[in-house]
C-alpha positions in Angstrom: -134.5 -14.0 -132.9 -136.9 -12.3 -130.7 -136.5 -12.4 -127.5 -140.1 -14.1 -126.2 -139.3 -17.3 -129.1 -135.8 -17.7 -127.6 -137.7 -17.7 -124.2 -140.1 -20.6 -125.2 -137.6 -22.7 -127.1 -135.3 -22.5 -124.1 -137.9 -23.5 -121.8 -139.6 -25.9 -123.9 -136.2 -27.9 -123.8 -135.6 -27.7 -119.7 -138.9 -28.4 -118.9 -138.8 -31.9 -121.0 -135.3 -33.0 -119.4 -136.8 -31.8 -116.4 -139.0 -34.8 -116.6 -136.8 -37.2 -117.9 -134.5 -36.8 -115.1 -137.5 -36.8 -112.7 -138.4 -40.2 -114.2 -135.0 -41.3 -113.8 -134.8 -40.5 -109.8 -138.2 -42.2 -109.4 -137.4 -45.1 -111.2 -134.2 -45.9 -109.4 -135.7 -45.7 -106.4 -138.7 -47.0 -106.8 -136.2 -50.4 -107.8 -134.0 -50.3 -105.1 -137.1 -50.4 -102.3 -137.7 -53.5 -103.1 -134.4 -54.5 -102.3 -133.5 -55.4 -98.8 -132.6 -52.7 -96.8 -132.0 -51.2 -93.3 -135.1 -49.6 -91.7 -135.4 -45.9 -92.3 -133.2 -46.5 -95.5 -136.7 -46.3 -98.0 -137.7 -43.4 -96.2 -133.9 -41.4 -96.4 -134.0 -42.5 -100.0 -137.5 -40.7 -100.9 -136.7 -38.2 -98.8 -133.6 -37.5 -100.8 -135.5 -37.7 -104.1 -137.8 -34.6 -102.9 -134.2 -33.0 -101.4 -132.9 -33.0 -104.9 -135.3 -30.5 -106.0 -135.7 -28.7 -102.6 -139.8 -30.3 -102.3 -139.6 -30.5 -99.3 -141.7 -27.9 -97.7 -144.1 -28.2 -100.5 -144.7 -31.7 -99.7 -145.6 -31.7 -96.2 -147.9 -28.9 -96.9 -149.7 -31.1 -98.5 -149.2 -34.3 -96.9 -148.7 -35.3 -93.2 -146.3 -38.2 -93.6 -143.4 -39.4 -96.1 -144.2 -42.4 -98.1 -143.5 -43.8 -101.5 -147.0 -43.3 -102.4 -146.9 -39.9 -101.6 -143.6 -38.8 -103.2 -145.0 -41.4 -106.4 -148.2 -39.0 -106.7 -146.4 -35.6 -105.3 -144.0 -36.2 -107.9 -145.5 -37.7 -110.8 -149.3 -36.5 -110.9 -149.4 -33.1 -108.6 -149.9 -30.2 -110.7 -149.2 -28.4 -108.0 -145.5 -29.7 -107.8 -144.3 -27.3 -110.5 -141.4 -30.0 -111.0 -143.6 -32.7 -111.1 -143.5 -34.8 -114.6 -147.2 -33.7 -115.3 -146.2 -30.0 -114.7 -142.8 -30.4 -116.7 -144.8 -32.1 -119.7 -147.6 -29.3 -119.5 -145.5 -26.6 -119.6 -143.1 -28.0 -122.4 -146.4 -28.3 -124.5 -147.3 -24.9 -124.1 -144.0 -23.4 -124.4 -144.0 -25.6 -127.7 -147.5 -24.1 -128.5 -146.8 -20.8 -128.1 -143.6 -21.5 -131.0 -145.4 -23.6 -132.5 -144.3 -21.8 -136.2 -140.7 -21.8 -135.6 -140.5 -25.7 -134.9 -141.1 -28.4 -137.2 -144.1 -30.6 -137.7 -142.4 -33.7 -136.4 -141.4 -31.9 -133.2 -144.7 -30.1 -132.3 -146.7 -33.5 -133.1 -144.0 -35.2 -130.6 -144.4 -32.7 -127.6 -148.2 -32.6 -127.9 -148.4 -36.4 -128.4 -146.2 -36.8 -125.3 -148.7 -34.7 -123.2 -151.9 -36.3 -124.5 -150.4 -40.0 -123.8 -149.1 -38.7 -120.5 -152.2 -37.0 -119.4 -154.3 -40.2 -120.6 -151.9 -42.5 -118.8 -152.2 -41.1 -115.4 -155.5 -40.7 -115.6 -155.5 -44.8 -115.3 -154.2 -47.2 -112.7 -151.0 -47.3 -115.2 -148.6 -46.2 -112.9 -150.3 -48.2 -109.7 -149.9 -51.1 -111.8 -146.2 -51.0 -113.5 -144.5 -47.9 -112.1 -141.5 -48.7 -113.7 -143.2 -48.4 -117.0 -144.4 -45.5 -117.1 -141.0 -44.0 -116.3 -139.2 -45.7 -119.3 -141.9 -44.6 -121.3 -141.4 -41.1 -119.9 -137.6 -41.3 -120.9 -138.2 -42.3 -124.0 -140.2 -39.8 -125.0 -137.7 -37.2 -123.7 -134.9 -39.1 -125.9 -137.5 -38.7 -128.4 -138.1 -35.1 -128.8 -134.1 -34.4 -128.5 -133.8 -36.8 -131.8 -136.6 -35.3 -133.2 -135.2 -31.7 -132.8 -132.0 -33.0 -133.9 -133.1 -34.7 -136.8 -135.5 -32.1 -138.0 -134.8 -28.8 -137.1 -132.8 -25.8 -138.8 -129.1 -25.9 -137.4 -130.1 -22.4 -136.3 -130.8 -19.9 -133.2 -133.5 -22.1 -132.8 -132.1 -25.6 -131.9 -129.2 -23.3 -129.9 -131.3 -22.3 -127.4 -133.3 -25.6 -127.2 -129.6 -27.3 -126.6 -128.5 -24.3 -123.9 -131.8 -25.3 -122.4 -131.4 -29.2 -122.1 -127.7 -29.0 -121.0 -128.1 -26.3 -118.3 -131.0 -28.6 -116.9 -129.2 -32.0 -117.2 -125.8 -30.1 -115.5 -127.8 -28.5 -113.0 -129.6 -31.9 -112.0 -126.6 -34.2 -112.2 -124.4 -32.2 -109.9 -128.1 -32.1 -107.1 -128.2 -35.9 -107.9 -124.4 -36.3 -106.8 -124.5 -33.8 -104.1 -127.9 -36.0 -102.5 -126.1 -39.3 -103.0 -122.5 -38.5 -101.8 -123.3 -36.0 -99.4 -126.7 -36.8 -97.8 -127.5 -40.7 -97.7 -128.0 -41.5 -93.8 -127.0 -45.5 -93.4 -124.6 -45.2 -90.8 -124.9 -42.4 -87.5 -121.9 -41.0 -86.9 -119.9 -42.6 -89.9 -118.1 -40.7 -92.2 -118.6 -41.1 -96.0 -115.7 -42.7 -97.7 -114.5 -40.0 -100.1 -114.6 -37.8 -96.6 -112.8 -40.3 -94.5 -110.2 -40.3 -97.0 -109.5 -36.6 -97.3 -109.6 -36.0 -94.1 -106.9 -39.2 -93.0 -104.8 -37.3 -95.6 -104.9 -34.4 -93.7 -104.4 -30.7 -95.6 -100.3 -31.1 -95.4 -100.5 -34.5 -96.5 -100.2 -35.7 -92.8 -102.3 -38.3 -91.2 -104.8 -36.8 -89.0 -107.2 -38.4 -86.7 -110.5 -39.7 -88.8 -112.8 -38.6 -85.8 -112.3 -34.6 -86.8 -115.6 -34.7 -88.5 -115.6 -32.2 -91.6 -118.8 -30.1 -92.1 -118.8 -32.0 -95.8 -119.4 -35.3 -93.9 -122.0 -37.4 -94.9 -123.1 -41.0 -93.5 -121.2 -43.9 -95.2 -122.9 -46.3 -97.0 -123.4 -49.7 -95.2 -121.1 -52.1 -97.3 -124.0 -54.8 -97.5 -125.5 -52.4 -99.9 -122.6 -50.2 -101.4 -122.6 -52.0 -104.6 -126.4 -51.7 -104.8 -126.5 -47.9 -103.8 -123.3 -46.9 -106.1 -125.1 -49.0 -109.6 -128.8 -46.8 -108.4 -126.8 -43.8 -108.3 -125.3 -44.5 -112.1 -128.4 -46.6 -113.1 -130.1 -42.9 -112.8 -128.0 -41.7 -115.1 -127.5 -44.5 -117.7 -124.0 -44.7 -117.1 -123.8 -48.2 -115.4 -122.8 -50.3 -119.1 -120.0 -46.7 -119.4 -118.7 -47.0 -116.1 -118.0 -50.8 -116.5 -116.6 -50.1 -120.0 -114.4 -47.3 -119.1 -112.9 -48.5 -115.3 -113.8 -52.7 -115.5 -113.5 -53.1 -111.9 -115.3 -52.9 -108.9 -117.6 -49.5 -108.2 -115.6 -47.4 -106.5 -117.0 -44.1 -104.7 -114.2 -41.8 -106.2 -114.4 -43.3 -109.6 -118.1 -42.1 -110.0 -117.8 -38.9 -109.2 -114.5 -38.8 -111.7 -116.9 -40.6 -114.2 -119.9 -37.9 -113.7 -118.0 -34.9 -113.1 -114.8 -34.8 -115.5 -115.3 -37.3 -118.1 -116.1 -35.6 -121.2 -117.1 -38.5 -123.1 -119.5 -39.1 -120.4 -123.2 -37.1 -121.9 -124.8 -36.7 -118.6 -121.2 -35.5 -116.9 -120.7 -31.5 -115.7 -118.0 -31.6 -118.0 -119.9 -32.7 -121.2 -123.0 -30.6 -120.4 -120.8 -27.6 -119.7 -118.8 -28.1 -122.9 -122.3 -28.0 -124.9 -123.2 -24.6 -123.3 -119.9 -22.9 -124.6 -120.7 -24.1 -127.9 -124.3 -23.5 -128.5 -123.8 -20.0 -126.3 -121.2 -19.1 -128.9 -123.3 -19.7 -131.5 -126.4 -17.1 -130.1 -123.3 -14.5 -129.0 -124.6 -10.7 -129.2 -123.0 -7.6 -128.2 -124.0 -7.9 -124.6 -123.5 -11.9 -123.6 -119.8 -11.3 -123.7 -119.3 -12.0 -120.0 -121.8 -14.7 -119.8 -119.5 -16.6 -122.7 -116.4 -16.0 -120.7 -118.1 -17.4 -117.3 -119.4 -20.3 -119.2 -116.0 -21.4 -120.7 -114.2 -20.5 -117.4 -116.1 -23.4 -115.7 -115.9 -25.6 -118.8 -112.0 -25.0 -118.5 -111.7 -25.4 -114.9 -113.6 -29.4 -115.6 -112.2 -30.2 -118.7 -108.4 -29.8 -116.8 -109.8 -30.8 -113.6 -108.6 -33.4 -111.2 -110.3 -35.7 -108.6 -108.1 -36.1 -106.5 -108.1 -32.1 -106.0 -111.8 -31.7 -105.8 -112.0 -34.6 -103.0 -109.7 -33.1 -101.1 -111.4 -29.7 -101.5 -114.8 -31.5 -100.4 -117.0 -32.7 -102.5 -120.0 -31.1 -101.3 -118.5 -27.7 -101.2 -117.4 -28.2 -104.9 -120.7 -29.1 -106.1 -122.5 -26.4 -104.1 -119.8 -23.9 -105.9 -121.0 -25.4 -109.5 -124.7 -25.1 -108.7 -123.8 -21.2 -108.0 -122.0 -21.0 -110.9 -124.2 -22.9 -113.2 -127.6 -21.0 -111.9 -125.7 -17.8 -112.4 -124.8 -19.0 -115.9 -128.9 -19.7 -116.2 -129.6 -15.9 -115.0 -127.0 -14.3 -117.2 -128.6 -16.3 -120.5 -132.0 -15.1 -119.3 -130.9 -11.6 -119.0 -128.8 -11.6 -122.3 -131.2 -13.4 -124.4 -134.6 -14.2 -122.4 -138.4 -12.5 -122.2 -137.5 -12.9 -118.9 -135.4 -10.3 -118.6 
């Protein structure tokens, strides 16, 4: 396959989980506002949503103050936001455009329809008037295309680079989402998260030490008024509140949702899932030269699939997820330079 398709189709696919996932973090907090909540909470939480996707800058340098509105139209409408769900629709239509001979009917008609809906819709008061709405619908179309292409396509190079496209997105967002929500979710000044508290009361021999020795992966606990609220958002995002009940039926624990969206293979938003559908759709594209990139790949597929959480909380949680993000992103510039245009 030349180069330039493999380029398009790979893009085509991150750029449409782009916006479901951008949906998904909009949505959930675009609920939980309107629940009761501590003042400055609102504002952490859309201020995490734009920290996700490192916004921020580009955000204030177009508006003066933070507010749900804002980060609504910043990340929803602004074309300008290159990971807005406008600009992630756009540029999956034209990557799809510019293919348009190597998909099938069903899946070009899908992508373009998506666009001319979308572009339609917020063009109205639609997502003024039922936010929440427009969100599912966004998620729906994503889920979608990814049957369509499924369904329809050639079990070829083709569909492999649209699948090495949707699960590097969906790992690389997952592990943000977990590293905003664990790490950075102000409630409390000066309290430690939970999962932090706990590793460091264990100590590195095992010993207790005293909880005051603030780690630098410390991170404001959650207030437990709203625990239960923040922890079903956080796997509401991911449609993994029905699985988490099903799979631990008990209370939501902080350590058993990071076990669930981390090592759980049979979970199809976890790292370990997405990184186990690399391996197998990099080995079927394999040439002479993406040798490494396969090896790097499985090595971090390994490393989940016989991972522990026990061992990565008392590692850190942040500094584990910052290490996947490098690993992962790496992973994203070795495929572009084995396979890409970009190269």
């Amino acid at each position: 396959m030349l180069s330039r398709t493999a380029d398009h189709l790979f893009w085509m696919a991150r750029y449409m989980e782009r916006a479901e996932n951008t949906a998904r973090m909009l949505d959930v907090n675009y609920q939980t506002s309107m629940l009761p909540e501590r003042s400055g909470s609102a504002e952490a939480a859309w201020s995490a949503v734009l920290g996700i996707s490192e916004l921020h800058d580009i955000y204030f340098s177009r508006h003066r103050s933070l507010t749900s509105e804002g980060v609504m139209h910043f990340m929803v409408r602004d074309t300008a936001n290159y990971s807005s769900i406008a600009s992630c629709l756009s540029a999956a239509r034209e990557n799809a455009r510019a293919v348009r001979s190597v998909l099938t009917t069903e899946l070009w008609e899908t992508t373009n329809q998506t666009w001319l809906e979308f572009s339609r819709m917020i063009t109205s008061d639609a997502l003024e008037r039922d936010p929440s709405a427009v969100f599912e619908w966004v998620k729906f179309r994503s889920h979608l295309s990814r049957g369509v292409a499924v369904g329809t396509m050639l079990q070829d190079e083709a569909l492999h680079f649209i699948r090495l496209g949707t699960f590097l997105e969906r790992a690389d967002n997952t592990a943000r989402l977990l590293d905003v929500k664990f790490h950075g979710h102000p409630n409390v000044d000066g309290a430690l998260h939970p999962l932090e508290a706990a590793r460091i009361a264990r100590g590195s021999q095992g010993s207790a030490i005293p909880v005051a020795a603030k780690s630098v992966d410390a991170a404001p606990v959650i207030a437990p008024e709203t625990d239960f609220y923040h922890w079903s958002a956080l796997l509401r995002s991911v449609s993994a509140f029905e699985i988490y009940r099903r799979v631990y039926s008990s209370v939501i624990l902080p350590e058993k949702v990071a076990e669930l969206l981390i090592l759980r293979p049979d979970m199809p938003r976890s790292l370990a899932a997405c990184t186990a559908e690399l391996v197998n759709n990099l080995a079927q594209v394999a040439n002479q030269q993406s040798g490494d990139t396969l090896r790097r790949a499985g090595r971090l597929s390994s490393d989940l699939q016989y991972g522990r959480i026990d061992e990565i909380l008392d590692d850190g949680l942040h500094a584990y997820l910052t290490r996947f993000l490098n690993r992962i992103n790496d992973i994203g510039d070795r495929i572009a330079k084995d396979f890409l245009a970009a190269a």
